[in-house]
C-alpha positions in Angstrom: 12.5 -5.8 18.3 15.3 -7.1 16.2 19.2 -7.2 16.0 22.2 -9.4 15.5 22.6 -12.4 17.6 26.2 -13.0 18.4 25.7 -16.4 18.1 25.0 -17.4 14.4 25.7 -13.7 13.1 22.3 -13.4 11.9 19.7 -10.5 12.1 16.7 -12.0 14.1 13.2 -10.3 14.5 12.7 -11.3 18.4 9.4 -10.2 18.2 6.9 -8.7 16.1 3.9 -7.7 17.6 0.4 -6.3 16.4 -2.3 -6.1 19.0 -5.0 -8.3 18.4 -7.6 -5.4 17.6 -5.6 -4.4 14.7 -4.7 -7.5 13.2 -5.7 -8.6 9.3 -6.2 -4.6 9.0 -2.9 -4.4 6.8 -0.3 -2.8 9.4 1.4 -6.1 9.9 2.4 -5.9 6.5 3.2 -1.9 6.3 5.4 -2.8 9.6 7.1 -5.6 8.5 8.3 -4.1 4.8 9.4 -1.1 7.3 11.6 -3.4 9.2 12.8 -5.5 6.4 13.7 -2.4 4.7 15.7 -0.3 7.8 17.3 -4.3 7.8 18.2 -3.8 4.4 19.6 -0.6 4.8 22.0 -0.7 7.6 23.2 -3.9 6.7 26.6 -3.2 6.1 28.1 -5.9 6.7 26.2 -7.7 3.9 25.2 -10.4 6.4 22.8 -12.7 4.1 20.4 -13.8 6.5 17.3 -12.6 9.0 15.7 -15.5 11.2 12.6 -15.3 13.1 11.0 -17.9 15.4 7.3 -18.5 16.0 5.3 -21.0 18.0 4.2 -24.0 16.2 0.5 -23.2 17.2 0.3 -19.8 15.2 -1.0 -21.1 12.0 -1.4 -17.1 10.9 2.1 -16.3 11.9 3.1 -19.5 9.8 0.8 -17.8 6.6 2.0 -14.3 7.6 5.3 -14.6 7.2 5.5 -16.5 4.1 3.4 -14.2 2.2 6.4 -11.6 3.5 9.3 -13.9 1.8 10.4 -15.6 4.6 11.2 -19.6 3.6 9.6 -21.7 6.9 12.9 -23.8 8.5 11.6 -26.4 10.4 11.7 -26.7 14.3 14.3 -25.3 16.5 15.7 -27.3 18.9 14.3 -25.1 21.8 10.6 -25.9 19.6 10.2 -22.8 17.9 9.8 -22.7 14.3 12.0 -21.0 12.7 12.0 -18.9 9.1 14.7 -17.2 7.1 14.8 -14.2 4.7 17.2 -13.7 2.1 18.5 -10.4 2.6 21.0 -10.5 0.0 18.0 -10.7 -2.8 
């Protein structure tokens, strides 16, 4: 699930979900260059940036998205962490 937020501007992944008994298999991966890509794509207003939050607890999600080009943030102020993708690149 993913769109625009009116408040920054930004494209935000709300939530990517893979159930647990097909995690590590590979379709997080195959999902998420789908999404990044249809992002990509329709993106025409050239907005530069996609943001996704995660809980501070999910080491993988931490890992995960990293090895997918997203640069880790910090902490939100609602305690989230937060990570940003160039989209522009």
């Amino acid at each position: 699930m993913y769109g625009i937020d009116p408040d920054d501007g930004n494209y935000w992944i709300y939530r990517f979900m893979i159930d647990k008994n097909y995690q590590r298999l590979g379709y997080g991966r195959q999902a998420m260059a789908l999404v990044i890509d249809e992002i990509k794509l329709s993106n025409q207003d050239k907005i530069p940036t996609m943001m996704i939050g995660y809980h501070t607890n999910n080491l993988e999600a931490h890992l995960f998205y990293q090895s997918v080009g997203f640069e880790f943030q910090g902490l939100a102020d609602w305690g989230e962490y937060l990570a940003k993708f160039d989209l522009l690149k």
